[in-house]
N, C-alpha and C positions, 0 to 999 in steps of 0.2 A: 744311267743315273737312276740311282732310286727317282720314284716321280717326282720331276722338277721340285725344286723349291721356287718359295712362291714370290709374287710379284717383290722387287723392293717395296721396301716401306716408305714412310715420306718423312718419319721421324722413329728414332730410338731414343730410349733412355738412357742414364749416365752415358752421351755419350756428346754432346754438345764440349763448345770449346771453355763454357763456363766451369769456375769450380769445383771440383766434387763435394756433393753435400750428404751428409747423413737422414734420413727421414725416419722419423718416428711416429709419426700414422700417414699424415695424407700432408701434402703440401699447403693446401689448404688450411690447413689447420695450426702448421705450426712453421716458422722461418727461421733460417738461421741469422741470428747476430753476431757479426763478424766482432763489432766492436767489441763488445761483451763475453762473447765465448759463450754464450748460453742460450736454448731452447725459446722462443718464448713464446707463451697460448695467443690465437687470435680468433677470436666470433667467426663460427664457421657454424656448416651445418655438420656436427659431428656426427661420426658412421657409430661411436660409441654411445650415442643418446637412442639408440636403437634397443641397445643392451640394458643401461643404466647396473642398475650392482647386478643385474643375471646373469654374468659372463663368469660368476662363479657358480652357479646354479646349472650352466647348459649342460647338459644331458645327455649323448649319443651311444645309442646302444648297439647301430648295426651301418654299417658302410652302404648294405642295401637290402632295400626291403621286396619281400619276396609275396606277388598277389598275394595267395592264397591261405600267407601267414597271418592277415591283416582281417580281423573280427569286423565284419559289417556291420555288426551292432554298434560297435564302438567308432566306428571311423562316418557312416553313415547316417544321420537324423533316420531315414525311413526304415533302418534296416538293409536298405539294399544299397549296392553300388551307384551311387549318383552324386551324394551332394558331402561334405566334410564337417565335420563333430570332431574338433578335437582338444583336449584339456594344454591350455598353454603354458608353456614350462619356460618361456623365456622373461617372464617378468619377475623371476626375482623371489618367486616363491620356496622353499626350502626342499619341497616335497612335488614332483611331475605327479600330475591328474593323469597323466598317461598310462592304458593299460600294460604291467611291465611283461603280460606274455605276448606281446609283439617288439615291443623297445620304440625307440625314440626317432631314431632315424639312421643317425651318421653312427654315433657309436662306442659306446665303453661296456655297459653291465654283463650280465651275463648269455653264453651262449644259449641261443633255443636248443634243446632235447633232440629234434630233428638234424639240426645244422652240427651237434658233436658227433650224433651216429653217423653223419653221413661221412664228416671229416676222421673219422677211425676209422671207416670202412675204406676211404681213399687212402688213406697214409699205408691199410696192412696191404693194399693193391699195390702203391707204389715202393712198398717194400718185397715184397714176392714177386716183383717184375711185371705181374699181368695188367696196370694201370697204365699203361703207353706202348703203344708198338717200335721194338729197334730199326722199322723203317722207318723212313721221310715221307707221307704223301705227295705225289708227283701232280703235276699238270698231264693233261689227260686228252688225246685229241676227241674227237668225234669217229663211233660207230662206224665202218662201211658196211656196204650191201656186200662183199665179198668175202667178209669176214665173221658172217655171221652162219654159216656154213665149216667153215674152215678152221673154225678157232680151236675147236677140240683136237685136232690133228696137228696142227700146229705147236699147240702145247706139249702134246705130245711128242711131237720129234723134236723138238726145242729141250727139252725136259731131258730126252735122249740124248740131242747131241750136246748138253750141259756137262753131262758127264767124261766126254772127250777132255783130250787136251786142246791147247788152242791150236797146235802144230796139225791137229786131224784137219783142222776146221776146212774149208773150201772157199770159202769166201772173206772178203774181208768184211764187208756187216755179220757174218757169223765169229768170227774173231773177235769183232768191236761187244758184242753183247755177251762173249765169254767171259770176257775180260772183264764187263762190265755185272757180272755175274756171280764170279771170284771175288772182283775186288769188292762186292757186296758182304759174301761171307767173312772178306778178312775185316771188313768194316765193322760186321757184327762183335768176333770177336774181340775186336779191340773196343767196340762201344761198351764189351762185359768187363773188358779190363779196366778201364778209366773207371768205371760205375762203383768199381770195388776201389779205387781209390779217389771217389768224388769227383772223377771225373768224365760226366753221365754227359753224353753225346746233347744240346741242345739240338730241339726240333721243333722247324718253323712252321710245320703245319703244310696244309694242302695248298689248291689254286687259291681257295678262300680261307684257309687259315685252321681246316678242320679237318678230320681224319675224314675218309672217304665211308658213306653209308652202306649204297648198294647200287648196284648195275641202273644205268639208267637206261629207256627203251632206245632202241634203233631212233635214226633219224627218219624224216618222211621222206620217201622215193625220190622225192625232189630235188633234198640234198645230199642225197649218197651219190658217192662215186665209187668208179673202179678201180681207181690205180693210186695204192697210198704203200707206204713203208711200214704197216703192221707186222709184217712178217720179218722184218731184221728185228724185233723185240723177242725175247724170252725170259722164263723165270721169273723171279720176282718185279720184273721192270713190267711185264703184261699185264703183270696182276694188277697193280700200280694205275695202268692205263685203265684197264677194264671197272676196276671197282672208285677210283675218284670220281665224284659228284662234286657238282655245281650247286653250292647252298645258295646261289641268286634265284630267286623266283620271278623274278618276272617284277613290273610296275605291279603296286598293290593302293588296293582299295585303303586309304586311309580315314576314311571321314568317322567308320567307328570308334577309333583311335582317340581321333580327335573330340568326337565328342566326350566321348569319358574323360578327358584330361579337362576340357571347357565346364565339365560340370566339377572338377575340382577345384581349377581357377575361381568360378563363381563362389565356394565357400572360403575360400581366403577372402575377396573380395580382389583380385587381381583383373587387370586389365591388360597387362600381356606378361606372356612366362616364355622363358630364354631356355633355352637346351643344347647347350654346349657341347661341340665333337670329344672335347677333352673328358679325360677319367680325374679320378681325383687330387693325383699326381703331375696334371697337367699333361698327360702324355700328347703325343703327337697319332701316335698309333695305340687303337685300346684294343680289351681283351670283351669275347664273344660278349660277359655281362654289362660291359662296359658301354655298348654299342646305341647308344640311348636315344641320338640323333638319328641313326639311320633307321631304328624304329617306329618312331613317332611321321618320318618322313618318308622314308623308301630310301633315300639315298646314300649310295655308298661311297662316294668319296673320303679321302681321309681329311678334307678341312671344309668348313662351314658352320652356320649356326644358325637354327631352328627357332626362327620367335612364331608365337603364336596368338592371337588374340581372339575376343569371341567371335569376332564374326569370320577373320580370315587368319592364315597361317603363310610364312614366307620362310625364304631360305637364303642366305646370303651367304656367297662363294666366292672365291675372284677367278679369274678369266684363267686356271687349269680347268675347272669343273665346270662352266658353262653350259657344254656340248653333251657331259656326262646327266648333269642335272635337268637337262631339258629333258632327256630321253627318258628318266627315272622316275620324275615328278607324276604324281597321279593330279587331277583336277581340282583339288583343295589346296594346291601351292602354289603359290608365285614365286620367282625367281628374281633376286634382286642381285646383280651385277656389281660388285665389288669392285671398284677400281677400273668401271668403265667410262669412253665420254660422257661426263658430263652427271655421272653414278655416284653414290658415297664413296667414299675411302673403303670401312670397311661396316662392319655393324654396330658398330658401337655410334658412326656417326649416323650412321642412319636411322637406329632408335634415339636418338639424341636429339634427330630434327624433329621426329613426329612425338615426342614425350613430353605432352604438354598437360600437366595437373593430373598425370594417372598415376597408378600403382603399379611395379614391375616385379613379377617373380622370379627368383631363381636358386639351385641348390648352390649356397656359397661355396661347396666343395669343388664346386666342378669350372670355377672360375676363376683366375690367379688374382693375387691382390695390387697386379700394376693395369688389370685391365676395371675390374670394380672399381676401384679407387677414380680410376680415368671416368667410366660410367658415369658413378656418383657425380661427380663434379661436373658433369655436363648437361646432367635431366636437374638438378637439384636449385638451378636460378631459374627454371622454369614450373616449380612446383609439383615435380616428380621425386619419387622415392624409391629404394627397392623395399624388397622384403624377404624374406628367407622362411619358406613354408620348413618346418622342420623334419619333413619326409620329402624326396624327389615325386614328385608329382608321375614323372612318366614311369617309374619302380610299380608304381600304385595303380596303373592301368598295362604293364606287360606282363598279363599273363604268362604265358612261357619263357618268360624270363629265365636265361641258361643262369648256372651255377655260374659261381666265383673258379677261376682254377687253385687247387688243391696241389699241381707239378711239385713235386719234389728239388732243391737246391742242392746246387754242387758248385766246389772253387775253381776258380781261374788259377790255375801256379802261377808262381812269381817267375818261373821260368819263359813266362810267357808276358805277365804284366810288368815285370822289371819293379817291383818296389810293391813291400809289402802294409798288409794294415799298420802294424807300428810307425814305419816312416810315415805315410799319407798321417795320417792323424796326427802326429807331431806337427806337419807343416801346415797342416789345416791349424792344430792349438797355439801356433806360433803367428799364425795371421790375426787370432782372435784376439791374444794378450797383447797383439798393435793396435788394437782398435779405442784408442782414447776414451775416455768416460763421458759422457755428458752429461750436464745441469739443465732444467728445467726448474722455471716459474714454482712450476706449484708443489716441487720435491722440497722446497724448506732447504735450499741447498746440497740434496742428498746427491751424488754424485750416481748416473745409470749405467752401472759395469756392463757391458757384454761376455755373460755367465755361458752364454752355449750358442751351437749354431742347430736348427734344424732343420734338417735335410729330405724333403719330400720327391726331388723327380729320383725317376728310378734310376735312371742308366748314373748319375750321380751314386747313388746308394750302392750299387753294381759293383762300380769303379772302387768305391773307397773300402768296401768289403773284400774285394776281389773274389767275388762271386757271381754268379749266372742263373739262372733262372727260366720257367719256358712258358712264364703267366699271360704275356703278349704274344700276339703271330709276329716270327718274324726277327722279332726282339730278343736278347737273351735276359729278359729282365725279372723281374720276381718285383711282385705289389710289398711295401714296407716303408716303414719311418726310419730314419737313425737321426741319434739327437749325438750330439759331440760335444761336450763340454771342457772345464778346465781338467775335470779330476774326473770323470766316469761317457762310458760310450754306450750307448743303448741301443740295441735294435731291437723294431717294434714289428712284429712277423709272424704269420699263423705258424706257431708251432709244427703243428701238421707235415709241413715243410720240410721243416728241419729235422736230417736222418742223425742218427750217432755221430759219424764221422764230422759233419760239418760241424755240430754242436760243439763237440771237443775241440776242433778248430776255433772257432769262436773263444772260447772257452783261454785257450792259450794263448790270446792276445786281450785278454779279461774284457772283452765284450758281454754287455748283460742283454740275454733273450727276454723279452715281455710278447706276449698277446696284439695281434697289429693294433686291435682297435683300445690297448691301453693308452694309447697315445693321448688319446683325449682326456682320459680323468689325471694322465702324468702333467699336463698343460694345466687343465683345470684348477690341480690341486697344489701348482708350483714346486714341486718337486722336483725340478729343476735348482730349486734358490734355497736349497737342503744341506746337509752335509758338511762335508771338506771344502767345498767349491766356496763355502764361506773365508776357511782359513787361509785358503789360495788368496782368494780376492782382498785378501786383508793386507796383502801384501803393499797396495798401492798405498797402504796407512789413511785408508779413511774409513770411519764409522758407516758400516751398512746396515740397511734392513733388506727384507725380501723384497722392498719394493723398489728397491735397489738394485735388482738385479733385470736386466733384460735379455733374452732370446733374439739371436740376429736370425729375419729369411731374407732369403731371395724375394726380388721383385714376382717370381713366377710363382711360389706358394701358395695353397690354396688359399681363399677368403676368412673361410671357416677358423683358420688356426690364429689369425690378426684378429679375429671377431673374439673367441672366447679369451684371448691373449689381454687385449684392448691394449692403447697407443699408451698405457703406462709400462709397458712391458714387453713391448716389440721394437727391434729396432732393421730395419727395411735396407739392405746392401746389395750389392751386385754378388752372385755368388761366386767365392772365390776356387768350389769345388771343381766349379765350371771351367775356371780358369784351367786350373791343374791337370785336371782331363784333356784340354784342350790341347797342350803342351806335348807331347810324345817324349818318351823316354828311350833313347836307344834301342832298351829291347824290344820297346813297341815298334821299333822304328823297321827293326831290321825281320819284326814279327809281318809287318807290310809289307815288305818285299817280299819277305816268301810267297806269303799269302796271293798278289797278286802276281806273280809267277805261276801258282797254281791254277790260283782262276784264269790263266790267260790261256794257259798251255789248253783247260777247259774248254774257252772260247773259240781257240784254234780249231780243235779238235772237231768241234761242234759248225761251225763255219762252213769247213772244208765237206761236211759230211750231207749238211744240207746244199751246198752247192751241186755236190756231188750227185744228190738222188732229182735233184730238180735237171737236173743236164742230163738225165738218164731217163728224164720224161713221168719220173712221180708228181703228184701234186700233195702236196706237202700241206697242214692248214695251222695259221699262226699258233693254234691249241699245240699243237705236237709239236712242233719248232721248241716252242717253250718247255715242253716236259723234256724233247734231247739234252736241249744244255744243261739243264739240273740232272740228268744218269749221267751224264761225261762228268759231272763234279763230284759224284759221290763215288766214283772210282778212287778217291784218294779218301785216307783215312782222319785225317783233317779235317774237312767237310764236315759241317755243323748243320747245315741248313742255309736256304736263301734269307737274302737279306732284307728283300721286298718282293711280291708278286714281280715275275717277269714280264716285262713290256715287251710283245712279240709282236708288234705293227707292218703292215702291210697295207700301201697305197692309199683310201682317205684314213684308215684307222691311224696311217701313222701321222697323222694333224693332231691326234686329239693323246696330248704329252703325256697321260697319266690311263692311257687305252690300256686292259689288261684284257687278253682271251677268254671268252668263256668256251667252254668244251662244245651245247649247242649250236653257237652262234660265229665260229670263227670265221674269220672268209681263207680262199686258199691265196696260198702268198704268191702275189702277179710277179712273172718273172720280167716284165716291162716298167714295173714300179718300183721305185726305191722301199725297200724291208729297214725297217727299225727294229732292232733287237738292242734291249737297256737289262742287264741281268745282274746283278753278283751275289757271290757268297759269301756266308757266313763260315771263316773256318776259325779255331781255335786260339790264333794268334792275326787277325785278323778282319774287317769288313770291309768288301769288296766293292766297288760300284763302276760299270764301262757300258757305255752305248756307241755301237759301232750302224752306219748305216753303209748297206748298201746292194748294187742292182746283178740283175743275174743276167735280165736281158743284152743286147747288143743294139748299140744305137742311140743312147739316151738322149730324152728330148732336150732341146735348148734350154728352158727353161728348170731342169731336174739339174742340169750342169753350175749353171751361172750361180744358182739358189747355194747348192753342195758345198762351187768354191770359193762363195763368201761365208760359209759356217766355216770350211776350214781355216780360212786367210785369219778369223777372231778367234779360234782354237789356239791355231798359232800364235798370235800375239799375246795372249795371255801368258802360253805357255815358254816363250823368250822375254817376256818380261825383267826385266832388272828394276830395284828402286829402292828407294833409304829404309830405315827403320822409321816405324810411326805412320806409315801408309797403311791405310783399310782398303780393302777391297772394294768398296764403294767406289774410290779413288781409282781404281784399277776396269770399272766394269766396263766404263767405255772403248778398250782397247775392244774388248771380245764384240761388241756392235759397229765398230766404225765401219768396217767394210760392207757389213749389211746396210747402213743407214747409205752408204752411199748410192744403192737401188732404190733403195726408199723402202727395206724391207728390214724387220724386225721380231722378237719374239716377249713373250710377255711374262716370262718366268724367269728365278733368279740366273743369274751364268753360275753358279756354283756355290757348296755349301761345305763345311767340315763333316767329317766321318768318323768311325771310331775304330777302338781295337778290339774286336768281338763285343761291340757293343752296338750305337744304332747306325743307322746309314745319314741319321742328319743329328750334327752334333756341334756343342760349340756355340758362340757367341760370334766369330769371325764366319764370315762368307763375301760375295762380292757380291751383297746387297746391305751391305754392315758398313759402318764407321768403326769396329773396333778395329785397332792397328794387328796386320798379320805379322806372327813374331817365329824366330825361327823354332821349328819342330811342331809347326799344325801341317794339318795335311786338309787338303780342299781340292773340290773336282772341278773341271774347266768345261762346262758345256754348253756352247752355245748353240744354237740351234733355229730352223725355219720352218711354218707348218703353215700350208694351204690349205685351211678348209675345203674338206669336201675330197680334195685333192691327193697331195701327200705331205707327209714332214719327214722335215731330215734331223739329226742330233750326231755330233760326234764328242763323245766324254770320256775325256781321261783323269786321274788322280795324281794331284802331286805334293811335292811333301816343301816346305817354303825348309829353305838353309838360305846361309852364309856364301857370298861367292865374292872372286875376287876381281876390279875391274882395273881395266888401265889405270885411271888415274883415284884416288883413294879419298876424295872429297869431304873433309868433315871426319875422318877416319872410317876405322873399320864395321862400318852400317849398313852395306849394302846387300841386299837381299835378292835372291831369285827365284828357281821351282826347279826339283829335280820330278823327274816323268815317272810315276810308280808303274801305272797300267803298259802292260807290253803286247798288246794287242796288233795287230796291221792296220792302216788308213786306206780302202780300198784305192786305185786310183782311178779308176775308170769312169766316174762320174766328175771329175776334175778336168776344167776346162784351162787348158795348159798355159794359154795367154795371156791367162787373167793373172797368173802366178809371178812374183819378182823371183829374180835368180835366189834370193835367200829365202824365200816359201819353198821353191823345188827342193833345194837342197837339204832343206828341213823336213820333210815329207821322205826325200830321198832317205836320210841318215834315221828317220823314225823306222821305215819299214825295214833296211836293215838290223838295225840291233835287234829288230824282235828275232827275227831269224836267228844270228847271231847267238840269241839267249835262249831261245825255245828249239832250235834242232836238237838239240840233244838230247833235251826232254821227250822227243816226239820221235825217235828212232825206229820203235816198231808198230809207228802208227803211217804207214808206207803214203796213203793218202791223205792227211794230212800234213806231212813233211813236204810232199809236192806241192798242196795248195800254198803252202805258209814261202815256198821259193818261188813260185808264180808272184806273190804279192809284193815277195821282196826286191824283184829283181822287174822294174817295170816292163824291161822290155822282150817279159817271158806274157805272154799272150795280152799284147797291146790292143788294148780296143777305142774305139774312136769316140771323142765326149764332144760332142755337139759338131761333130762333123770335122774335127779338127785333131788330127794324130797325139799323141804324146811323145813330145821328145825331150829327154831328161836332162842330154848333154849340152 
């Protein structure tokens, strides 16, 4: 699994059995009149008296502000970096006091001098090819003491015998890294092919999401060993090893940090300031400048949020990152527990309990407008308020703050996405012209059309472009707005970006390119409520003005776009984009299967070969575990990149759900302890996600058995599920725990999440921590799982796709829904304690392992060791080993 998803929640929106109601700023503020049909104002603390008429005036000149851009004279009373002087531009004035050669903050005016050179200088790079490397950065094990000697000679006869056929070879690891050497060059080739016709190889980055720098030193005496499988690597796969770096540094000192930012707090007059994991977009996963929280804090987890106040600084996670967060946090953090006995929910309640009569800061960008909204309304009966410094506070004290990414865009075929920009946009303009008008109070009757929708998360934007992107690790995503109206489509995107090819593609579906950060003066200046879209909207025969026209977001939207927008001109829905995505289209559907065919055969491959060297007395360390399976992926010319850092756990690492390797620090994988490997790929038509666990030793303890086969016993049930239409997954999660709960054991993370089609690994509004109804053609992984601190944890996760099935008896008609199994992976059995199993668990286990066989021999023909491992797995009673003292017998 990509890393778990996170706990259920206790509540979602729209998704109660009330209703559905439209909101036009904050509930608070305004209710619907059934009676009436119409809007009507109620005495609230409105979020727009904040604004009053400056929501035409706000100003944003840059998405992010860079230290050293930023005049100390002007930002600081003393001259120096301490305290804040700044000319305030949100009250309505015509004219910002701000100096315009730094800008404003978020962003419209013009580019800095600095920021267009640099952006010309990346575009002729990533047109001349030299701005990105045609490899993948690989995970990378740890240095030995044996190989620091040898490495030169090794290269060398590697290098030599690169040039054989594979038929010369002598070995079979010198075959596997032939093969894996070739299919590299033909990879390249075909990465030059696509590039020439826009379709340029997405690359997910390193361990940490970054090209590798430079050789790091040998390990200390202490932890080198002798005996490792360096020498089956050659070619570009060594270099890979040898030159990936660990951009984690270690726990870091944060109190200078902090103090600089507490002396910015003080010139607002703030008593605590929020720093959100999310980027602007609301992402899940953000790109290097984006990283704002793990700056200010050290931590690298992908979820949390960083409140700070002057005297202390906390960090509030739920129970994946716990164990991560303990070990990261330097002595200026506290660590507050999300969702533990007797602990907040999440941070929002917990700054809601202690927010009593203070001021809270935050960048509205970087927070959605269904969690603000919630905020507001919960510090606001207690005499708290936010406030919105109009620069990020934490921009203003990172110094080395990385660049924005500059990657060049390229399309997704419709060969691959099944349905092009024309239809998506039709069916998106066709949901909007449903969306009835509304009436409000203080409109004089004027009726509020829904004139456009605007579309801020990326993989949305991705999706309905059919384009890709390499701005996120990981992601195939690209930073951008698109706004969709009745009569005109805009995307909002550094030019820089965008090569010939894709322009004119654009182009031929009359999409209009603007400047990403035009977006704000396009909002600003209603231009949106311009045009045609007048004479469209006239259609409904009623008299409009501009102020008649509203913009629908999603609840997840940033703050910032509701704020300059204000509640006469926003109208707050579920996004139906979401929906659409959600839904799979045949070709995506049957783009899955391939795709996880591939990655399986991968997996196999990969399995079989570390079984192999660990039975043959190597010591293998979870670092290099993880860089094998990504070479055996990139043998195939598909292969895009991973989908998320691989989780390559071994014994107590594998307790801690979201454990990734670092090269340093990996431990070697106990062949008496159960191994978690969570991996998949990103290919083409495609996103992958399987975690398989399991043990190399013989003998496994009682307690590694019983754990194992209550994970599988709620695998299973999930994955034999039948049930009507209109069932959420929520509805569903308890099947995947009963058998655990009956030890009294459990796990804290969601049982599973939606995926995408070469887009992210958690997708979707449906999961089995959701109320939304799973309908058919989503696809969702099924992972339950058990983790002993300190100890081990186990996980087995497959993907499957929800269809139509037919049952005896046809109840209500034809509603009934099931899972077919995408992942074709094997279910080890060796750690499965056979008594515990009903005859239709065996037989379900039995009928899993063979069809992978079944479907991947053939695939695996001249992969001789592999082929045998994958018939061992199939056929249990080819090297039966005993799980808690007790044989396996199938029959």
């Amino acid at each position: 699994m990509a890393p778990p998803p996170p706990p259920p929640p206790i509540c979602l929106p729209f998704l109660s059995s009330k209703p559905k109601r439209r909101l036009s700023w904050t509930s608070s503020e305004f209710s619907h009149d059934t009676r009436r049909e119409q809007l009507i104002r109620r005495p609230s603390y409105s979020a727009s008296s904040t604004m009053g008429s400056s929501a035409d005036n706000l100003t944003f000149v840059t998405d992010t502000e860079q230290y050293e851009d930023i005049p100390a004279s002007d930002y600081y009373p003393d001259g120096k970096r301490g305290g804040l002087k700044r000319g305030n531009t949100m009250t309505g004035t015509k004219k910002s006091t701000v100096s315009s050669k730094w800008g404003y903050g978020w962003g419209i005016g013009k580019q800095k001098g600095k920021e267009i050179e640099a952006e010309l200088d990346m575009a002729q790079h990533s047109r001349d090819g030299s701005a990105f490397s045609k490899d993948l950065p690989l995970y990378q094990p740890p240095q030995r003491s044996n190989s620091q000697s040898t490495q030169a000679s090794k290269m060398s006869s590697n290098s030599k015998r690169s040039a054989r056929t594979q038929e010369s070879a002598r070995t079979q690891d010198t075959q596997d890294t032939e093969r894996t050497k070739t299919s590299h060059h033909s990879q390249g080739s075909q990465h030059s092919h696509q590039s020439q016709q826009s379709q340029q190889s997405y690359q997910s980055g390193g361990t940490n999401g970054e090209p590798p720098k430079h050789i790091p030193p040998p390990r200390s005496q202490h932890q080198r060993v002798s005996n490792d499988s360096a020498s089956t690597l050659i070619g570009s796969a060594l270099e890979r090893k040898l030159n990936d770096v660990d951009s984690y540094k270690g726990k870091i000192d944060t109190g200078e940090r902090l103090e600089e930012l507490r002396k910015l707090m003080r010139s607002h007059s703030l008593d605590y300031y929020v720093i959100p994991t999310e980027d602007a977009h609301q992402s899940e996963y953000v790109g290097d400048s984006d990283k704002r929280r793990e700056f200010i804090s050290g931590f690298t987890g992908s979820s949390g949020q960083a409140i700070v106040t002057m005297q202390s600084a906390y960090l509030v996670t739920d129970s994946r990152y716990w164990l991560q967060a303990k070990e990261q946090l330097d002595p200026n953090w506290h660590l507050v527990s999300a969702g533990s006995v007797g602990g907040p929910k999440d941070w929002i309640e917990w700054l809601s309990d202690r927010a009593k009569g203070v001021k809270i800061g935050l960048d509205a960008r970087m927070i959605s407008y269904e969690k603000a909204t919630t905020l507001k309304s919960k510090i606001e009966p207690h005499g708290s308020k936010l406030h919105y410094p109009p620069q990020n506070l934490v921009d203003l004290v990172w110094k080395d703050k990385p660049p924005k990414s500059k990657s060049t865009i390229f399309t997704q075929s419709v060969e691959y996405a099944g349905r092009d920009i024309k239809y998506k946009i039709s069916k998106l303009r066709e949901w909007l012209q449903d969306q009835p008008p509304s009436v409000v109070a203080y409109s004089k009757g004027t009726p509020q059309v829904q004139a456009g929708v605007l579309i801020t998360a990326l993989d949305e934007i991705a999706y309905m472009l059919n384009l890709r992107g390499s701005d996120i690790p990981y992601n195939p995503l690209f930073h951008a707005y698109l706004y969709v109206g009745l009569d005109r489509t805009i995307v909002f995107v550094d030019k820089v970006k965008i090569m010939d090819d894709v322009a004119e593609y654009l182009r031929s579906f009359d999409i209009e390119q603007r400047e990403y950060m035009d977006v704000w003066p396009f909002l600003r200046k209603r231009e949106w409520g311009e045009g045609k879209v007048r004479s469209l909207i006239s259609l409904t025969k009623h008299f409009l003005t501009s102020w008649g026209l509203k913009v629908v977001l999603s609840p997840s939207s940033p703050y910032a776009v509701a704020l300059m927008l204000t509640h006469f001109r926003v109208t707050i829905l579920p996004s139906h984009v979401e929906t659409m995505l959600s839904v799979k289209n045949e070709t995506e559907i049957d783009g899955l299967r391939r795709a996880y065919m591939r990655d399986a055969v991968a997996f196999v491959r990969f399995l079989a070969w570390l079984e192999g060297k660990l039975n043959d007395g190597y010591d293998i360390t979870e670092y290099e575990a993880g860089l094998r399976i990504t070479e055996y992926r990139r043998k195939h010319r598909f292969f895009q990149g991973l989908a998320y850092k691989n989780i390559s756990a071994s014994g107590p690492n594998a307790a801690l759900p979201h454990y990734q390797p670092r090269k340093a620090t990996a431990l070697m994988i106990d062949r008496n302890k159960p191994y978690l490997m969570d991996s998949g790929g990103q290919w083409i038509d495609g996103t992958c996600d399987t975690t398989r666990t399991l043990l190399f030793g013989i003998n496994p303890k009682e307690d590694y058995c019983e754990a194992y086969t209550r994970v599988l016993q709620g695998h299973i049930a999930i994955d034999t599920a039948i049930f009507p239409e209109g069932t959420s997954g929520e509805q569903l999660d308890v099947l995947a725990r009963k058998a655990l709960w009956k030890d009294g054991l459990n796990y804290m993370h969601g049982t599973g999440h939606g995926f995408g089609s070469f887009l992210t690994v958690h997708e979707g509004q449906h999961s089995f921590s959701s109320r939304v109804p799973l309908k058919q053609g989503n696809v969702i992984t099924n992972e339950p799982g058990y983790y002993a601190e300190g100890n081990f944890g186990m996980r087995i996760e497959s993907a499957l796709l929800v269809k139509r099935v037919k049952t005896k008896h046809s109840f209500n008609g034809n509603i009934w829904l099931g899972f077919e199994r995408l992942t074709c992976v094997p279910i080890q059995t060796k750690l499965i304690k056979e008594n515990m199993l009903t005859k239709e668990e065996k037989q379900w286990i039995k009928d899993h392992n063979q069809k992978c066989y079944e479907r991947l021999a053939p695939l695996l023909k001249e992969d001789k060791r592999a082929l045998k491992w994958l018939e061992k797995e199939a056929k249990p009673r080819i090297g039966i080993a005993k799980a808690g003292g007790i044989p396996i017998e199938w029959d």
